[in-house]
TORKOL-4160 file (C-alpha; in steps of 0.2 Angstrom, whole numbers, padded with zeros to 4 digits, m for minus):
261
<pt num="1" X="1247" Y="0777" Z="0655"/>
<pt num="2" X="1246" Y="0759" Z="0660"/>
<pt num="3" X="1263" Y="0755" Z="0648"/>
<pt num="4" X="1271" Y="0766" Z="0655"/>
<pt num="5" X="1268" Y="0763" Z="0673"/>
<pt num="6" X="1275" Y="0747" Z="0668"/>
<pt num="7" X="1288" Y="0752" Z="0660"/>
<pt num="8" X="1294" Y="0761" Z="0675"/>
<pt num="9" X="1292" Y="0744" Z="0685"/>
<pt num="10" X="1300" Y="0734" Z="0674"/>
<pt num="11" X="1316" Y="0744" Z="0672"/>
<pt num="12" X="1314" Y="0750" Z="0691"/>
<pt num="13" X="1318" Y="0733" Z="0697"/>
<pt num="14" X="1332" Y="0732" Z="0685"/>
<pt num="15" X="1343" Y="0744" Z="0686"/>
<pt num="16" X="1338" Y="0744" Z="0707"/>
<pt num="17" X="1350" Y="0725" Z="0704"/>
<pt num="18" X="1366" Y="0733" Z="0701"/>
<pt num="19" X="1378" Y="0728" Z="0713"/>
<pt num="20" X="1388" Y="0746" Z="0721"/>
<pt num="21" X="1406" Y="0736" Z="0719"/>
<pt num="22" X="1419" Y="0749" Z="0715"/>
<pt num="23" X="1415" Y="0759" Z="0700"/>
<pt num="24" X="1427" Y="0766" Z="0687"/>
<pt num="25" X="1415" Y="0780" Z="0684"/>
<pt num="26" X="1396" Y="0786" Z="0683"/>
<pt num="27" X="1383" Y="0786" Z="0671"/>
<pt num="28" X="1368" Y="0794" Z="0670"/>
<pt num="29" X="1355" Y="0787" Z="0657"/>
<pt num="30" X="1341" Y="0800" Z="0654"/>
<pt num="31" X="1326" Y="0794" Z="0642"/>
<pt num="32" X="1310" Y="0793" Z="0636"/>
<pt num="33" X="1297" Y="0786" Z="0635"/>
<pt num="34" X="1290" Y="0795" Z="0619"/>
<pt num="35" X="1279" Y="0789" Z="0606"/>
<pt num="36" X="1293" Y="0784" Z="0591"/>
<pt num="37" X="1304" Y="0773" Z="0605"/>
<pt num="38" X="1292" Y="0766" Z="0617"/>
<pt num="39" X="1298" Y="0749" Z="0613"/>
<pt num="40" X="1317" Y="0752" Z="0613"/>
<pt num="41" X="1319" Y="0761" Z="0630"/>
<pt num="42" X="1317" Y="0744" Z="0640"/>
<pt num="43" X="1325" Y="0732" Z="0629"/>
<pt num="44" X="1340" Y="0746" Z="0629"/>
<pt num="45" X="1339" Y="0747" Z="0651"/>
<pt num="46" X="1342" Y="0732" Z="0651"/>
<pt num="47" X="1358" Y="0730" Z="0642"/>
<pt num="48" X="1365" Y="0745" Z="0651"/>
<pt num="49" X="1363" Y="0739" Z="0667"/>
<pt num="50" X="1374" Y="0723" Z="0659"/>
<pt num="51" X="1385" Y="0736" Z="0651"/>
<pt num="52" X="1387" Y="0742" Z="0670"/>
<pt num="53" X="1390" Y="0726" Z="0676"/>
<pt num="54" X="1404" Y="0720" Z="0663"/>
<pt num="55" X="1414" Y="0735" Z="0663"/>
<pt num="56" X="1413" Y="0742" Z="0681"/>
<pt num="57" X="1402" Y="0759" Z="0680"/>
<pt num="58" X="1390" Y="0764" Z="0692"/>
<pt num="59" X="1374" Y="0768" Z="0680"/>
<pt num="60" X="1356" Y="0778" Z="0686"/>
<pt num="61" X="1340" Y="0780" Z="0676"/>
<pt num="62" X="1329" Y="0795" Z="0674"/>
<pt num="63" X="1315" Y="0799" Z="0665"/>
<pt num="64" X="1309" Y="0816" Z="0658"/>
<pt num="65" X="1291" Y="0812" Z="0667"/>
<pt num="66" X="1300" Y="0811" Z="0684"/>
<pt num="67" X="1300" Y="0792" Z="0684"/>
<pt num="68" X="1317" Y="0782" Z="0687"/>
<pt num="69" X="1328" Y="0778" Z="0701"/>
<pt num="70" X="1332" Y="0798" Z="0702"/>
<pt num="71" X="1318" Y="0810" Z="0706"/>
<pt num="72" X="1328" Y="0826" Z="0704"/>
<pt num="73" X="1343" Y="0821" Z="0690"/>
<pt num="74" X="1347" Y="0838" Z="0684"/>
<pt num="75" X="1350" Y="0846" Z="0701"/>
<pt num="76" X="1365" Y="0854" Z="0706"/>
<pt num="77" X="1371" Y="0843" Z="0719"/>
<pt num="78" X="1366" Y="0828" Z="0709"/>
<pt num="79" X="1376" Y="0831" Z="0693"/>
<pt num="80" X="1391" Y="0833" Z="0704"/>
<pt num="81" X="1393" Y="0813" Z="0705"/>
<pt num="82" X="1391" Y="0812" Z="0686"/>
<pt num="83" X="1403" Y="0809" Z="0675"/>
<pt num="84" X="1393" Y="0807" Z="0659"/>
<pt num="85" X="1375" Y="0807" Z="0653"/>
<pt num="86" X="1366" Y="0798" Z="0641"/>
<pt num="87" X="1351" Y="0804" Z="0631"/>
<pt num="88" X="1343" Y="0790" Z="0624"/>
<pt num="89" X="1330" Y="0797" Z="0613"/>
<pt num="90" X="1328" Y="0810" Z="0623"/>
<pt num="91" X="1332" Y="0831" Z="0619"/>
<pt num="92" X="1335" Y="0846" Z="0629"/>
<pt num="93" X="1319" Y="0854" Z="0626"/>
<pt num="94" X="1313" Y="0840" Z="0640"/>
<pt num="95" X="1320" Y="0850" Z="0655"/>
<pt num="96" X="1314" Y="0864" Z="0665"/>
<pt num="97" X="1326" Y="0880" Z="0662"/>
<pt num="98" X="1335" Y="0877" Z="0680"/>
<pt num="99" X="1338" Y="0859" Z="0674"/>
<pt num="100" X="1344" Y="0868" Z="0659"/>
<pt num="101" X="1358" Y="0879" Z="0669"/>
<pt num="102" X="1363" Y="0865" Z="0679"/>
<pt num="103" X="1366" Y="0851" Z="0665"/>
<pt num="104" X="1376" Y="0868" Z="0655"/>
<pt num="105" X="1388" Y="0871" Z="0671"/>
<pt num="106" X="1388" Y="0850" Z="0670"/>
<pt num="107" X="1396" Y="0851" Z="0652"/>
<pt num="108" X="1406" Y="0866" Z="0657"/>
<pt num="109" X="1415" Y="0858" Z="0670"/>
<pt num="110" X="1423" Y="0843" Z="0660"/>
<pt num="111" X="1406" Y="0831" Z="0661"/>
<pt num="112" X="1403" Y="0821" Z="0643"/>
<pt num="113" X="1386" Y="0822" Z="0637"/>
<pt num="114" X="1382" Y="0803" Z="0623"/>
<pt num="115" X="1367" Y="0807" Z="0613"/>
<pt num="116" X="1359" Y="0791" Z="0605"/>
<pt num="117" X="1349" Y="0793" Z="0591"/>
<pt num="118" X="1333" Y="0804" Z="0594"/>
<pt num="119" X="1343" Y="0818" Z="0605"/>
<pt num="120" X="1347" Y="0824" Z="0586"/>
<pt num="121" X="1329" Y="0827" Z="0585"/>
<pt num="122" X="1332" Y="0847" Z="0592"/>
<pt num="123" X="1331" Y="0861" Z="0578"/>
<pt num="124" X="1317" Y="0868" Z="0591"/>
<pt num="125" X="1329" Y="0867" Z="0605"/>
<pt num="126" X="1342" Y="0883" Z="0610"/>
<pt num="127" X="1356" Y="0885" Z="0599"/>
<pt num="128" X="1368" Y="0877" Z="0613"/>
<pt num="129" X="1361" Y="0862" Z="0615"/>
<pt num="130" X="1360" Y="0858" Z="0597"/>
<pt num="131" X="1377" Y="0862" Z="0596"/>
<pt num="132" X="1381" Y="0851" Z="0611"/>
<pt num="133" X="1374" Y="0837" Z="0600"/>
<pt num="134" X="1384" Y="0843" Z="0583"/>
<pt num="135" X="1369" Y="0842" Z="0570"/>
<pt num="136" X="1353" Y="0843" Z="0568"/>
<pt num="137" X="1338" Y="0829" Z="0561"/>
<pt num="138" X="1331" Y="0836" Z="0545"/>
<pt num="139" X="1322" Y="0821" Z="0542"/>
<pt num="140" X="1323" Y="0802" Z="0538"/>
<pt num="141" X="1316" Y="0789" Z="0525"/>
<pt num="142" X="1308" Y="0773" Z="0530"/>
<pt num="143" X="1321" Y="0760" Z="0540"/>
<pt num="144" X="1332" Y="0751" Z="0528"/>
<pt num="145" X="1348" Y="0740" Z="0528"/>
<pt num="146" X="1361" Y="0752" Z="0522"/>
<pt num="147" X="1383" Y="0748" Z="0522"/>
<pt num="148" X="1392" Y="0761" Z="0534"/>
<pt num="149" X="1411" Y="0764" Z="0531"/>
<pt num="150" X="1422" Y="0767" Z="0548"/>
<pt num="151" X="1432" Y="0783" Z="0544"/>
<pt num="152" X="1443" Y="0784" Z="0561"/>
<pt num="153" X="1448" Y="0768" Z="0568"/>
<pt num="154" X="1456" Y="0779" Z="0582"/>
<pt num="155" X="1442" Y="0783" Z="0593"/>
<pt num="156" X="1436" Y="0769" Z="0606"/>
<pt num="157" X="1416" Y="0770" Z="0599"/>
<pt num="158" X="1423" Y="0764" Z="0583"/>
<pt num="159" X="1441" Y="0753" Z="0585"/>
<pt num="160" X="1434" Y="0737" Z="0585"/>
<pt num="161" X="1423" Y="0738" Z="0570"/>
<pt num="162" X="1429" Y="0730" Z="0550"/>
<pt num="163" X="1430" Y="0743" Z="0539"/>
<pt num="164" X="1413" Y="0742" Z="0531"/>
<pt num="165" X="1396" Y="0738" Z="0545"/>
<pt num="166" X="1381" Y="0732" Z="0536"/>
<pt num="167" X="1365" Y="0740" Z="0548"/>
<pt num="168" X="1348" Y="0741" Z="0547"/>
<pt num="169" X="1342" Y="0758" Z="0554"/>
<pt num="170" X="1332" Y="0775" Z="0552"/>
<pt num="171" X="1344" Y="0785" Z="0544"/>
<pt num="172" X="1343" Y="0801" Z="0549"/>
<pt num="173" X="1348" Y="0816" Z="0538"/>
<pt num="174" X="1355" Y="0830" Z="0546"/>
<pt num="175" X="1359" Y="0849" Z="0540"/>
<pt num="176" X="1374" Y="0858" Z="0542"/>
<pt num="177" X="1390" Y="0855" Z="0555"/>
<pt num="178" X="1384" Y="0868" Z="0569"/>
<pt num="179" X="1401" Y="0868" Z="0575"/>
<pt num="180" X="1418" Y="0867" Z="0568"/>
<pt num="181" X="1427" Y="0855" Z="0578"/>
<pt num="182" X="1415" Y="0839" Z="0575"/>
<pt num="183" X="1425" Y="0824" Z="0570"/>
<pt num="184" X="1417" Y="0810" Z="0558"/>
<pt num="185" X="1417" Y="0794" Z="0565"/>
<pt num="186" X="1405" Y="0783" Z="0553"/>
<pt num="187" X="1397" Y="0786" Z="0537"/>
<pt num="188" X="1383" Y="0778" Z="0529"/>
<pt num="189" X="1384" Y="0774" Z="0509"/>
<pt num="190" X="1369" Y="0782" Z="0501"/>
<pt num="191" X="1371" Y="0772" Z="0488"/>
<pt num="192" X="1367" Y="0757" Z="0497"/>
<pt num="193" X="1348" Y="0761" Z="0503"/>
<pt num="194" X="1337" Y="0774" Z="0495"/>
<pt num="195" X="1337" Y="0789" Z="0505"/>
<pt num="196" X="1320" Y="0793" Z="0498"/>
<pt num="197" X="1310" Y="0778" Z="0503"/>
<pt num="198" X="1294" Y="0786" Z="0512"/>
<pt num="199" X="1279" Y="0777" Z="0518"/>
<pt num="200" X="1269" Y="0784" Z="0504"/>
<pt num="201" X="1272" Y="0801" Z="0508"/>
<pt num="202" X="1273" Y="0812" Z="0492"/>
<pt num="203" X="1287" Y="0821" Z="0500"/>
<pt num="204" X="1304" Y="0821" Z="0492"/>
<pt num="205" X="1317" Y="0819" Z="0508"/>
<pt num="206" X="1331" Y="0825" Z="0509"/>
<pt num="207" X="1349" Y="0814" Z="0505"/>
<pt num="208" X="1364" Y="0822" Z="0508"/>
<pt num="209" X="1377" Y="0813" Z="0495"/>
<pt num="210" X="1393" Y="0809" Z="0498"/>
<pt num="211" X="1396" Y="0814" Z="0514"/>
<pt num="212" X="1382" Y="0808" Z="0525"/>
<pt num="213" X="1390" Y="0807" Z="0543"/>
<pt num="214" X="1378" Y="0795" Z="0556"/>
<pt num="215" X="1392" Y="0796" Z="0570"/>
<pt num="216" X="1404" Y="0809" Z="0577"/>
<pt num="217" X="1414" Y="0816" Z="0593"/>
<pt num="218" X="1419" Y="0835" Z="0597"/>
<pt num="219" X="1425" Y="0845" Z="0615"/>
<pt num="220" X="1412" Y="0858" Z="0617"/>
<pt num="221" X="1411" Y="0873" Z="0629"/>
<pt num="222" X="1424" Y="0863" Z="0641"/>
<pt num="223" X="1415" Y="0845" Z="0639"/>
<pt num="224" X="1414" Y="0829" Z="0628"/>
<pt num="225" X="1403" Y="0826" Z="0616"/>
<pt num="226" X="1400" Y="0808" Z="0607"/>
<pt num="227" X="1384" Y="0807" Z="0596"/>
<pt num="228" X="1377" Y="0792" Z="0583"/>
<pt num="229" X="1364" Y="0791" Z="0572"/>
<pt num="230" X="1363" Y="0771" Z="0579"/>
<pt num="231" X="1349" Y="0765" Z="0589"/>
<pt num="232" X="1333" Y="0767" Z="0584"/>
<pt num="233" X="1325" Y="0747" Z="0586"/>
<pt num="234" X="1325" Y="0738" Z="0600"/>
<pt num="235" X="1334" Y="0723" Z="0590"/>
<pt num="236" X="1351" Y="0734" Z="0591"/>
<pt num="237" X="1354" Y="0736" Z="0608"/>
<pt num="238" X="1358" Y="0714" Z="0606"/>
<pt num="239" X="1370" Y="0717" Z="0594"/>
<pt num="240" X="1388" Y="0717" Z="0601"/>
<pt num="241" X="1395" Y="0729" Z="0589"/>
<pt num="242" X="1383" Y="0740" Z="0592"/>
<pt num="243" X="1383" Y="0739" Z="0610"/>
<pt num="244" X="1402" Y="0741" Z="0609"/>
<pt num="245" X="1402" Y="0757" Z="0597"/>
<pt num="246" X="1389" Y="0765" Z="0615"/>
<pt num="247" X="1400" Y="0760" Z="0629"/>
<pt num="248" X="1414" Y="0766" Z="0616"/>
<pt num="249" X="1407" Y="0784" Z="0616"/>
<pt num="250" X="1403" Y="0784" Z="0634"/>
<pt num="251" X="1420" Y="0777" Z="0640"/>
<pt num="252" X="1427" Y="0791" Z="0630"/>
<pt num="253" X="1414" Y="0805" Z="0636"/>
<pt num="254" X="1415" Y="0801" Z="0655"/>
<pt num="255" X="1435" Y="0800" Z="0655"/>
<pt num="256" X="1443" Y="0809" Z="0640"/>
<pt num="257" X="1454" Y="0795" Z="0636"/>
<pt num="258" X="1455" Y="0782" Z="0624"/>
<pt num="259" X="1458" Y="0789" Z="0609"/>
<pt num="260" X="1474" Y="0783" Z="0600"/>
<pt num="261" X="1486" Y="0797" Z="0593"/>
């Protein structure tokens, strides 16, 4: 309890310094904290709130335990001022079912939903949330350094990054497209890492081949929908790239534009 009353504190005060100049947008980061991403969730608030400062978005925290600087984000009236929301770690299953209702009339009516690793994490949620996200987690081998190769170039999550991006991360492997309109962004090399590194768990996991897809984009059920498997240590959320492919995905998610025919 005591970490995280002071996770609360710390990012409390942090994201309480953003300046209300005008705003291009606004952004609604919902999170944690959970067991797996205790350590990332401040590290990650804290480059948001830069994020906000650089490229002129208004930006709000909440928690699933109530904590952050909204105490009711998923009301009615609330989501009305959002253009996007983050889920940073963070799944559906965490809201009530009124919460539920609202953030489904939120995505019908035009908002952009930015899933960041663990909102993959679903196959116990409802069917539309898990295909909101696109995919689901089936599950993951140990963290390795693996080579990622940048399918579309066109999308602004992915237009500033070389052709191949060397990253160390929890790759996830997911089952089956839940929807037909999902479009592959990155793709990680299997042949790179070994997809069935465990911690001496007897368990064979499961790769996927050829075709391992870690980032992606679709409209769904009237809204946007931008999702990467990127993002499960603290240490990425200080890498520019990195940092470049989120803003990417939510600049796209809160406006619609940004994507080069």
């Amino acid at each position: 309890m005591k970490k995280i009353n002071y996770i609360f504190i710390v990012l409390m005060v942090l994201i309480s310094t953003v300046p209300a100049f005008a705003q291009q947008f606004k952004v609604m980061v919902y999170t944690g904290p959970d067991r797996w991403h205790d350590p990332t969730v401040p590290v990650a608030m804290i480059e948001f709130k830069e994020m906000a400062l650089q490229h002129h978005f208004e930006l709000v925290w909440a928690q699933k335990n109530g904590s952050g600087n909204v105490r009711d984000p998923f009301s009615a009236e609330f989501l009305k001022g959002i253009d996007a929301i983050v889920f940073l770690h963070s799944k559906g299953e965490d809201l009530s079912d009124a919460q539920k209702e609202n953030f489904k009339a939120f995505i019908r009516n035009g908002g952009g939903f930015v899933g960041i690793h663990g909102s993959s994490a679903n196959r116990n949620q409802e069917e539309w949330f898990r295909k909101l996200v696109g995919r689901s987690l089936t599950d993951h081998p140990e963290e390795q350094t693996a080579v990622m190769n940048v399918v579309d170039k066109n999308f602004p999550a992915t237009m500033h990054l070389p052709d191949k991006w060397i990253w160390t991360e929890e790759w996830y492997s997911y089952g089956e497209a839940l929807t037909g309109n999902l479009k592959t962004l990155l793709t990680v090399d299997e042949k790179t890492y070994d997809p069935d590194r465990t911690w001496g768990n007897p368990n064979r996991f499961t790769a996927m081949g050829d075709f391992h897809p870690v980032a992606w984009y679709q409209e769904y059920d009237g809204g946007r929908s931008f999702y990467t498997t990127l993002g499960h240590m603290p240490e990425a959320f200080k890498d520019p790239w990195f940092l470049a492919h989120i803003y990417g995905g939510i600049y796209w998610a809160a406006t619609g534009l940004g994507i080069i025919e």
